[in-house]
C-alpha positions in Angstrom: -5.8 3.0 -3.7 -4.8 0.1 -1.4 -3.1 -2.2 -4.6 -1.5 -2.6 -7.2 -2.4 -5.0 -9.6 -4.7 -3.7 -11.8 -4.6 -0.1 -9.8 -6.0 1.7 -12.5 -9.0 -0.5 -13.2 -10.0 -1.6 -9.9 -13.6 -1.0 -8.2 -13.8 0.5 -5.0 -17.2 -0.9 -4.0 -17.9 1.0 -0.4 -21.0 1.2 1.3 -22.0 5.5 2.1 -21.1 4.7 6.2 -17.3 2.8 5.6 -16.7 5.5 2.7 -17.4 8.6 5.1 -16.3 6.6 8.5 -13.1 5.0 7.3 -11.6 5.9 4.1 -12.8 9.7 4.0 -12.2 10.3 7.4 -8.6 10.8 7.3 -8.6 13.7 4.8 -11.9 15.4 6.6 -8.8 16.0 9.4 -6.2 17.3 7.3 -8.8 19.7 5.5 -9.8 20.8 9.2 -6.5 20.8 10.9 -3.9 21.6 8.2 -5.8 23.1 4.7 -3.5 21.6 2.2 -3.0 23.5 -1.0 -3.2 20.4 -2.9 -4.9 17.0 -3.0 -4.2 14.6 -5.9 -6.7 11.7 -6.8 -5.9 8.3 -6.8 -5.7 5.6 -10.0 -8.5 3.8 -9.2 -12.5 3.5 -9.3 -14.7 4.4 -6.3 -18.2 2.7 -6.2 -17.8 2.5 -10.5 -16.4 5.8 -11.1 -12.9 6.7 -11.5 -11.6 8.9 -8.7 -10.1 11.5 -11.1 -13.5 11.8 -12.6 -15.7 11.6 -9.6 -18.2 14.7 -8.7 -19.4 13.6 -5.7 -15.7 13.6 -4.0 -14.0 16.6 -5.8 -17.3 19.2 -6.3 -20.0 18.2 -3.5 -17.5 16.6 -0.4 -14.1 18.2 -0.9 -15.2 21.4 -1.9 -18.8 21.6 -1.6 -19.1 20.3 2.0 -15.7 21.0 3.4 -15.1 24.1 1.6 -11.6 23.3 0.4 -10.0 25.5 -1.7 -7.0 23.6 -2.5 -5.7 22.4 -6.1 -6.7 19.2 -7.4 -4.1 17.1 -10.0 -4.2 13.7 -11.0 -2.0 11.0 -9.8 0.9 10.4 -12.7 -1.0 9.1 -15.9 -4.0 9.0 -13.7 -6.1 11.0 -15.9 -8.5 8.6 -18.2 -10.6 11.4 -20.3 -10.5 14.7 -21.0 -14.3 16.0 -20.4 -15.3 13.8 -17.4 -11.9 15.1 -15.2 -12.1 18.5 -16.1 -16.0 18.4 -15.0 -15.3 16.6 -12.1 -13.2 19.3 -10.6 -9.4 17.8 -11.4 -7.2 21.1 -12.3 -4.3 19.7 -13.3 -3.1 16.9 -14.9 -0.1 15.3 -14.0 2.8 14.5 -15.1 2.6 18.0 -16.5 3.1 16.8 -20.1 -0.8 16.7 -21.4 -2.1 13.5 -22.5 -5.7 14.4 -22.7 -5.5 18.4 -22.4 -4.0 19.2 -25.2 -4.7 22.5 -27.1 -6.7 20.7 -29.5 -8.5 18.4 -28.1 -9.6 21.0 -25.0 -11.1 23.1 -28.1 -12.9 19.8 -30.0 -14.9 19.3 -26.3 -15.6 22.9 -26.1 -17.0 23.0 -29.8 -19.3 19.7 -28.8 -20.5 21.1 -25.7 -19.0 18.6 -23.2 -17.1 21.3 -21.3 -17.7 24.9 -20.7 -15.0 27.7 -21.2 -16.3 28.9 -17.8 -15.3 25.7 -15.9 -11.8 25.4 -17.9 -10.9 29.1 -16.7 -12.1 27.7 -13.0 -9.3 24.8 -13.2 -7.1 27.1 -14.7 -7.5 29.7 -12.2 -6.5 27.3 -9.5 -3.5 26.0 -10.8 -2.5 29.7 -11.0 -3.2 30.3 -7.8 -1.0 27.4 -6.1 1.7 28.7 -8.2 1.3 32.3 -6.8 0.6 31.1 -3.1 4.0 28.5 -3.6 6.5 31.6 -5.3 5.7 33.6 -2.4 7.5 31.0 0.0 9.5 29.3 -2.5 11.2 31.6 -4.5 14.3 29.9 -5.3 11.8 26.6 -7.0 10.3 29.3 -9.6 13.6 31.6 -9.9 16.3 29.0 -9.5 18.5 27.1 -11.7 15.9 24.1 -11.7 18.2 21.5 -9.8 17.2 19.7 -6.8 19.2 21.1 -3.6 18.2 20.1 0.0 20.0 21.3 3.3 21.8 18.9 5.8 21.3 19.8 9.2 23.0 17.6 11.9 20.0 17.9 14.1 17.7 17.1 11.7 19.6 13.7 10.8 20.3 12.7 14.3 16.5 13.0 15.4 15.2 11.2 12.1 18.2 8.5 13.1 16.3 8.6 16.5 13.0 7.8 14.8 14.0 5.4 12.2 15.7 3.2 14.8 12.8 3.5 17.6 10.2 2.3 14.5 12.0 -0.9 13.5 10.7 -4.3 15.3 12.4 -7.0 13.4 11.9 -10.2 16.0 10.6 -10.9 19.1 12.5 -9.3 21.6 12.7 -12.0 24.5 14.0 -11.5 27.6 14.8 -7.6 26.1 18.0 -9.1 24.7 17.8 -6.2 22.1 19.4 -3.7 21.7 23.2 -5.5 21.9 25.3 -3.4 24.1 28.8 -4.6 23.2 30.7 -2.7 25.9 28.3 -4.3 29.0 27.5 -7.6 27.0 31.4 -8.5 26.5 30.6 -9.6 22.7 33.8 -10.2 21.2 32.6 -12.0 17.6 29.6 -11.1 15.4 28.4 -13.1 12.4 26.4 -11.0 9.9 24.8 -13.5 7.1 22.8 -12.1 4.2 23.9 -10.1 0.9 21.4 -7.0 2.2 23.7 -6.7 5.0 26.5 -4.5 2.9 23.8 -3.2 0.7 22.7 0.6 1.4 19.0 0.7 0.7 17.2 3.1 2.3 14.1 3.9 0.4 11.6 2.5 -2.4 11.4 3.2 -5.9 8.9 5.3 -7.9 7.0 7.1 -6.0 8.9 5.9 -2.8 12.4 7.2 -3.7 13.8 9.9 -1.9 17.6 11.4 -1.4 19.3 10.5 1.7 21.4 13.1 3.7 23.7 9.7 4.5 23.2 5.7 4.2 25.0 3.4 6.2 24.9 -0.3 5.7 24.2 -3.0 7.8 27.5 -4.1 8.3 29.4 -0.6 8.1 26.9 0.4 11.4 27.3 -3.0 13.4 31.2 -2.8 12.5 31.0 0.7 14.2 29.2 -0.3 16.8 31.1 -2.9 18.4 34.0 -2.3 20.5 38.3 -1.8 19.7 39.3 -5.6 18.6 35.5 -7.3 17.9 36.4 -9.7 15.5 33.0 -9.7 12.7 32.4 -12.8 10.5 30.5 -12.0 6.8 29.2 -14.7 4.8 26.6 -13.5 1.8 24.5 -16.5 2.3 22.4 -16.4 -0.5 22.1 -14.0 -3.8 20.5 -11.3 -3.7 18.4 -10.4 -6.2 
């Protein structure tokens, strides 16, 4: 899924060789390197057929020719039908509350013959089986008291500090003027223009949210930055929106 306009009805029109070569090829190495317990298929169509109801991925490439044995689940609201997803090979449908696999409506497709008892055991079997593999190491997520915890380890936070700052390229670094070094450069005044500057935004929404150990802004690190006595100008410049 490389967009999002339209993400849920968009065509994925590949030829066998980019499919396998490019898009597939990233996933071959994590089933080879790492086996992941889970894979989750994306929104959209792949050469006319919806991921989350396509054969030839789940049942003859991800488990028929690389043997994976991990749990398939849909992307959130990603499922489009209740017989053609469960045949494919999708286990579980996500967000957890059923849309389409509801008591009744499981038992309507059964009575008609569009899916077999034998095939909903096999989905069901392997949602049961993540959950066993997962409360042997995570025993606190199916015991617990439900709430999100994390632990804060100083290490951890400096070396992702570390990583975050060595990833950002924001201009053309002539003459390796960047980074300012206050105490050798002899900087004495700063002007920090923009209304992101004091804002602490550290992560996307949706999907791309996440909780930070600790967010400084902008302004708050440049103002710790600079030396006893800088002088820092702020001017919001613009809204922001």
């Amino acid at each position: 899924n490389d967009q999002e306009d339209e993400r849920m009805g968009s065509d994925s029109i590949l030829s066998e060789r980019a499919l396998r070569e490019i898009y597939l090829y990233p996933f071959m190495l994590a089933e080879k390197l790492s086996k992941p317990m889970c894979y989750m298929t994306s929104y959209n169509k792949l050469n006319g057929t919806h991921c989350s109801e396509n054969t030839a991925l789940l049942q003859s490439i991800l488990r028929g020719e690389w043997k994976s044995e991990a749990m398939v689940m849909s992307d959130w609201f990603g499922v489009y039908g209740l017989a053609p997803s469960i045949n494919a090979g999708v286990d579980l449908e996500m967000p957890g509350e059923n849309k389409w696999r509801t008591d009744e409506k499981v038992q309507r497709c059964i009575s008609a013959k569009k899916i077999t008892v034998r095939t909903v055991k096999e989905r069901a079997a392997s949602v049961l089986k993540l959950v066993k593999q997962l409360s042997k190491t995570n025993a606190g997520v199916i015991d617990g008291d439900g709430k999100e915890a994390y632990e804060k380890k100083d290490a951890d936070c400096a070396l992702m500090r570390r990583v975050a700052a060595e990833s950002l390229v924001l201009l053309k670094n002539t003459d390796n003027i960047l980074p300012i070094k206050p105490a050798e450069s002899g900087i004495k005044k700063i002007a920090i223009i923009g209304p992101n500057a004091k804002a602490t935004v550290a992560s996307g929404g949706g999907s791309a949210s996440m909780r930070n150990a600790y967010v400084v802004s902008p302004f708050d690190g440049i103002l710790a930055a600079l030396p006893e006595g800088g002088e820092v100008k702020y001017h919001e410049g613009c809204a922001g929106t």
